[in-house]
C-alpha positions as CSV (number, residue, x, y, z in Angstrom):
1,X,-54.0,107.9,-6.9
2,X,-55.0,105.5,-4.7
3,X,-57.2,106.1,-1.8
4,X,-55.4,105.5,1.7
5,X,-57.9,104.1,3.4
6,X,-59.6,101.8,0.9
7,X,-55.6,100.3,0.5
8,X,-56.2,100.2,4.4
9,X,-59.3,98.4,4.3
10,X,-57.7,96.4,1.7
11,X,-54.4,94.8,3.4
12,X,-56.2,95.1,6.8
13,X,-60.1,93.4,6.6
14,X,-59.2,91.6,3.4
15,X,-57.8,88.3,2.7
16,X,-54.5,88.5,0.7
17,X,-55.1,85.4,-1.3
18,X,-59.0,85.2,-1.7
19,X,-59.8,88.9,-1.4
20,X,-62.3,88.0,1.2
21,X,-63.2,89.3,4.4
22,X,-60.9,88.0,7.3
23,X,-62.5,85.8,9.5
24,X,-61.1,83.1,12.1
25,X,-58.5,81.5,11.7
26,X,-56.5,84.3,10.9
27,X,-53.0,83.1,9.5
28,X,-50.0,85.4,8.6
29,X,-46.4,84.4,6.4
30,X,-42.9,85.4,7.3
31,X,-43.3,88.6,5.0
32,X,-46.7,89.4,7.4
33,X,-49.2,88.8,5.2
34,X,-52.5,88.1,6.5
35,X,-54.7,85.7,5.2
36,X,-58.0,83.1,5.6
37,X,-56.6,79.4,6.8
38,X,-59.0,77.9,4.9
39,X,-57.8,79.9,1.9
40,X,-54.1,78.7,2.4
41,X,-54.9,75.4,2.5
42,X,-57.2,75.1,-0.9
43,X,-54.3,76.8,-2.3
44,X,-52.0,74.2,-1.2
45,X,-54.3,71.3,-1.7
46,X,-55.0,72.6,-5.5
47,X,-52.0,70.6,-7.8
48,X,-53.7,71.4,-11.0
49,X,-51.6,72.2,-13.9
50,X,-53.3,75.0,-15.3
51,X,-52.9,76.5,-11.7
52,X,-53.0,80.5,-11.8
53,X,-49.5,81.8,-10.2
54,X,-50.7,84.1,-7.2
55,X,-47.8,86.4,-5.9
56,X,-49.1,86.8,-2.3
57,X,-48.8,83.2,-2.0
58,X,-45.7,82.3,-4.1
59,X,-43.3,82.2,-1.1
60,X,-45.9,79.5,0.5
61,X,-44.8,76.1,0.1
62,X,-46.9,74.4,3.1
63,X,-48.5,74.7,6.1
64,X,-45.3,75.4,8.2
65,X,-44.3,78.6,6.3
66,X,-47.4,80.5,8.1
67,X,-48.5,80.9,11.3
68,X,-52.3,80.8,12.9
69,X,-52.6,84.3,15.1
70,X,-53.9,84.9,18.4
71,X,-55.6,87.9,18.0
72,X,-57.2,89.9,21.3
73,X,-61.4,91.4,20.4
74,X,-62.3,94.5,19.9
75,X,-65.0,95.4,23.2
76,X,-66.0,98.6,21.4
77,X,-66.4,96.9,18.0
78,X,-70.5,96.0,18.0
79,X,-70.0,93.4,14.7
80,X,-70.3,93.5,11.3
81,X,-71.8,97.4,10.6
82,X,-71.8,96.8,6.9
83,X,-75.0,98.6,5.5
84,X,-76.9,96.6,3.6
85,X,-79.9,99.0,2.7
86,X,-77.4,102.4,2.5
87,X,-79.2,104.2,5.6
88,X,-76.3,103.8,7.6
89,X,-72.8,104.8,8.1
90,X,-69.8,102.6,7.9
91,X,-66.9,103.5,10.2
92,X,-63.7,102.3,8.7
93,X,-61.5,103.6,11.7
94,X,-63.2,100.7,13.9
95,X,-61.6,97.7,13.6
96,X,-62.1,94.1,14.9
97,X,-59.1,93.4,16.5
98,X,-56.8,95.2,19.2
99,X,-53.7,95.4,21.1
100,X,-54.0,93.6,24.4
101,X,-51.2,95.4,25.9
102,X,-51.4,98.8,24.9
103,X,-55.3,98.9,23.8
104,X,-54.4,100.2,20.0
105,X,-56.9,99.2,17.3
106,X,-55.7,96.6,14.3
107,X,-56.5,99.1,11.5
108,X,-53.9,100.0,9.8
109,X,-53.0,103.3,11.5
110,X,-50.7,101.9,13.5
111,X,-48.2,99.2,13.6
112,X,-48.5,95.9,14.2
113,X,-46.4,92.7,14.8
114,X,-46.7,89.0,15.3
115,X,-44.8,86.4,17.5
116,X,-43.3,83.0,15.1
117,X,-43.4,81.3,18.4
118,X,-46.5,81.5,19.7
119,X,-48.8,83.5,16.9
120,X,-49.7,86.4,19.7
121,X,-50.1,89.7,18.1
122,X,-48.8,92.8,19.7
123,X,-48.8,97.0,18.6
124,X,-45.0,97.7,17.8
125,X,-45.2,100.0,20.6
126,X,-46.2,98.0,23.2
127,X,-42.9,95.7,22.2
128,X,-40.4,99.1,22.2
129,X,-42.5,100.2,25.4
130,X,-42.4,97.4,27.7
131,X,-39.0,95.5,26.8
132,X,-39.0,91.9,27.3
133,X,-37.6,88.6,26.2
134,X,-40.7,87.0,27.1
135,X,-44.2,87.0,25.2
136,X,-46.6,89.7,27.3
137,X,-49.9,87.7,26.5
138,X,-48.6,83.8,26.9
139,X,-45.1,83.4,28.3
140,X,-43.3,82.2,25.8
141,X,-39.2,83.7,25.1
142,X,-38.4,84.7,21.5
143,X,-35.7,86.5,19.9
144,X,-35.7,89.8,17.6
145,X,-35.5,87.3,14.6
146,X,-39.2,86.1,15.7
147,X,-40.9,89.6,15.5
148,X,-42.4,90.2,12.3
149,X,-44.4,93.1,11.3
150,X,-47.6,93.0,9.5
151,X,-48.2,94.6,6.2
152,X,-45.2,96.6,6.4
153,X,-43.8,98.8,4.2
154,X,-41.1,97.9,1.1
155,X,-38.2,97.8,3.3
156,X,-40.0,95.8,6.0
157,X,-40.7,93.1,3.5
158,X,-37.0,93.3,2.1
159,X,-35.6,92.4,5.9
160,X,-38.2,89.8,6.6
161,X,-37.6,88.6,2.9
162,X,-33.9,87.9,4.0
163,X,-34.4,86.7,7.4
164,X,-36.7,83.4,5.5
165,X,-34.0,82.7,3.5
166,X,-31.7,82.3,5.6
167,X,-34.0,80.5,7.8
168,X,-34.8,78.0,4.9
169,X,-31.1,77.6,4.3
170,X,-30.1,76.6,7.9
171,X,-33.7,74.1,8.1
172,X,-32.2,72.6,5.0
173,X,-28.9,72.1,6.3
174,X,-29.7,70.9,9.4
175,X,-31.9,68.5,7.7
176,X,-28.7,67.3,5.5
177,X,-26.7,66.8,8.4
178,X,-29.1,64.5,10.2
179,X,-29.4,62.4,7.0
180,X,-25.7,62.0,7.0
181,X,-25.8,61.1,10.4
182,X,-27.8,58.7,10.3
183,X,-26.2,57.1,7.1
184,X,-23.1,56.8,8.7
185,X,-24.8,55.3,12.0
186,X,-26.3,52.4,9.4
187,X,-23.4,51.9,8.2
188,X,-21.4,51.4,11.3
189,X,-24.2,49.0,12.2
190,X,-23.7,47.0,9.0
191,X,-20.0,46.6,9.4
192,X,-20.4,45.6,13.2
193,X,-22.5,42.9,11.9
194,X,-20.6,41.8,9.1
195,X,-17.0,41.8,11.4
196,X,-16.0,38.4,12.6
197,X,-16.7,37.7,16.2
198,X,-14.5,35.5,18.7
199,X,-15.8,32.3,17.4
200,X,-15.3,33.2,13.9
201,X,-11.3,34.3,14.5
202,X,-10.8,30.4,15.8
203,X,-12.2,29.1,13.2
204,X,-9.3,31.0,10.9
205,X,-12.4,32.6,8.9
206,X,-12.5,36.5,7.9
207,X,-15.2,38.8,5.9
208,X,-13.5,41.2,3.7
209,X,-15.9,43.8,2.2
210,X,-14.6,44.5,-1.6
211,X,-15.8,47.8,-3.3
212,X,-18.7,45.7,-5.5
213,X,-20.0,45.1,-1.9
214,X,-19.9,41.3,-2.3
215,X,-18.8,39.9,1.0
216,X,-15.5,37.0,0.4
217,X,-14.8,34.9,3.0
218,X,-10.9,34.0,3.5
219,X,-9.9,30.9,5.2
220,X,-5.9,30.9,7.0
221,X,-4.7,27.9,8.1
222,X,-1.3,27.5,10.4
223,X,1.9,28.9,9.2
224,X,3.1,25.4,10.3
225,X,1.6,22.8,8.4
226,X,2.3,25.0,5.2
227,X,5.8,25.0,5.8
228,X,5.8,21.5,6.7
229,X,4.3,20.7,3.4
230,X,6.0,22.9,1.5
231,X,9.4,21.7,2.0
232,X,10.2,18.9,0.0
233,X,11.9,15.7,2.2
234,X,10.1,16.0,4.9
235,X,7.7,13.6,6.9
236,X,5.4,15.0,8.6
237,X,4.7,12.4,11.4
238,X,1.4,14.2,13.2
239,X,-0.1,13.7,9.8
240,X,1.2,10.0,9.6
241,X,-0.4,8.7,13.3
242,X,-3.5,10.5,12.9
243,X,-3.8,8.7,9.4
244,X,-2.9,5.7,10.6
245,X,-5.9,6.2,13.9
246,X,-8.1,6.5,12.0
247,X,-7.6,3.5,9.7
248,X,-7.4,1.5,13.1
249,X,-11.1,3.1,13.9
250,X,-12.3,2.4,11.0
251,X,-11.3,-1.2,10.7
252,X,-12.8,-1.7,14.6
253,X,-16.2,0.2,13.9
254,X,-16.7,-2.2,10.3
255,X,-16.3,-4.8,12.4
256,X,-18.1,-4.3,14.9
257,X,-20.8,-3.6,12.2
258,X,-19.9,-7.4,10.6
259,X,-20.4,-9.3,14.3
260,X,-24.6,-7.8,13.9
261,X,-24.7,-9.9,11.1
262,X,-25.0,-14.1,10.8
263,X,-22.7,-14.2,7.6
264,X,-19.5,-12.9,10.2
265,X,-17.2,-15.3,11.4
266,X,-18.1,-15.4,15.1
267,X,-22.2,-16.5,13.8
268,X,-20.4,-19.3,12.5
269,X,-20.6,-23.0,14.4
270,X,-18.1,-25.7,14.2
271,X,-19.4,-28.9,13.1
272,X,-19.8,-30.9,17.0
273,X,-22.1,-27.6,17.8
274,X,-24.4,-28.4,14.6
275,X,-27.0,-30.9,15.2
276,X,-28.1,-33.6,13.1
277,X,-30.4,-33.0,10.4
278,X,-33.1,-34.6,11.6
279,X,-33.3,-32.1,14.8
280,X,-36.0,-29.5,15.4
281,X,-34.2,-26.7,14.5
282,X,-30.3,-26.1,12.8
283,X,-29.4,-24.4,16.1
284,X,-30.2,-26.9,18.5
285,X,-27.7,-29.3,20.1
C-alpha cells in the first residue's frame, strides 16, 4: 500500500508534470492539477515527434487551459527544512502555502480550491463559511462553474472533467459563429460595391453576379426605339433629323478646316488682284 502522506507530499510539493519541487509560478488546469509554469511551457514549446505522451498534461493544449495562482505565505513556515546532513527532522505537516481567509495550511489535509477568474486560492471552507459572489482576497465576481478544487478526489475530477468540455464546446462555437458573421458582413460589403449606383441606372447598365462569380454587365436600351425598329414600314423621323444634323455639321466643320488652307477657294485671287510678274512678290497689287 501506498503511504498517505508521501502521496500527500507527492500531489501537494511536487510538480505534476516534472516531478519537481513547486516553486513560483505556480499554475493549476481545469481538473486542479498543480504544476511548475516553466514546466508547462517546455511542454508546450517541445513539437518533437518522438515526444513521450504524459497523462497529467494530455488535456493541455496551451497556455489558456491553466491558470497562474495567487497563493497567500506561510508566516510560520521558516523555508526549505530539508536535511541535507540527516541530523534533523523534516516536518511534512508544515506547508508553504495557506488559506488567507480561514488561516488553514496548503497540505493536503484539507481542501483546497482555486478561482478561473482571478487564480486566488481559498480552503473549501472558507467558500461554504463565508458565502459570497465575490472573490474574498481581490474583488472579482465568479460563478459555481469557476471554483475548482485542487487535487480532488475521482469524482471531483469526473465533474471538473465535464464542466471543460462543455466549456471547450461553447468557446468553439462561439468562435464559429463570429466567423460566420463576419463572412456574411464581407459579403454584404462585396455586393454593396458591386450594385449599380444612381449614375450607373441612367446609363441603362446593370451587374449581374452568375454562380461562376464572373461579373456580366447588361446594357437596356428604351422600349421605344426597339419597337420603332422593329416594326417593319415605319420611319422613324428622330433618327432621320439627327442623321441629317450631323451631316450638316460635318460638312460646316470640313470646311471650315479647308478655308485654313491656301489650296480653298476663298485663298484663291481673280486675275485684276494678281500682279504682274515682274512684281516683288505674287501677292502684291
Amino acid at each position: 500500500q501506498v503511504d498517505k502522506n508521501a502521496e500527500l507530499v507527492a500531489r501537494w510539493y511536487y510538480c505534476a508534470l516534472s516531478q519537481e519541487k513547486l516553486c513560483r509560478p505556480i499554475v493549476a488546469c481545469e481538473l486542479g492539477r498543480l504544476y511548475n509554469k516553466d514546466a508547462i511551457i517546455e511542454f508546450l514549446l517541445d513539437k518533437s515527434a518522438d515526444k513521450t505522451p504524459m497523462e497529467a498534461a494530455s488535456h493541455i493544449k496551451s497556455i489558456k487551459n491553466v491558470t497562474e495562482l495567487n497563493l497567500a505565505d506561510n508566516p510560520a513556515w521558516s523555508g526549505d527544512k530539508e536535511s541535507i546532513k540527516g541530523d534533523k527532522y523534516d516536518d511534512i505537516q508544515s506547508a508553504r502555502f495557506i488559506c488567507p481567509v480561514v488561516g488553514l495550511e496548503m497540505n493536503g489535509r484539507h481542501r483546497f480550491c482555486f478561482l478561473r477568474n482571478c487564480g486566488c486560492v481559498f480552503s473549501e471552507r472558507a467558500l461554504k463559511e463565508i458565502k459570497s459572489e465575490v472573490c474574498h482576497k481581490c474583488g472579482v465576481p465568479f460563478q459555481e462553474e469557476d471554483v475548482i478544487i485542487l487535487n480532488g478526489n475521482k469524482e471531483d475530477v469526473e465533474v471538473l472533467k465535464k464542466r471543460m468540455e462543455d466549456r471547450r464546446l461553447k468557446s468553439k462555437l462561439e468562435k464559429k459563429s463570429k466567423k460566420c458573421k463576419s463572412a456574411e458582413s464581407a459579403s454584404q460589403q462585396d455586393t454593396a460595391e458591386d450594385s449599380p449606383g444612381p449614375s450607373k441606372t441612367k446609363n441603362g447598365k446593370d451587374c449581374i453576379n452568375s454562380s461562376s462569380g464572373e461579373k456580366r454587365q447588361i446594357i437596356f436600351t428604351k422600349s421605344s426605339d426597339n419597337e420603332n425598329s422593329s416594326v417593319p414600314g415605319k420611319v422613324n423621323k428622330a433618327a432621320s433629323t439627327t442623321t441629317k444634323r450631323s451631316i450638316a455639321d460635318s460638312e460646316e466643320k470640313s470646311e471650315a478646316y479647308k478655308s485654313i488652307f491656301t489650296s480653298h477657294s476663298s485663298a484663291k485671287r481673280s486675275k485684276e488682284e494678281c500682279s504682274n510678274w515682274i512684281t516683288h512678290t505674287a501677292y502684291y497689287f
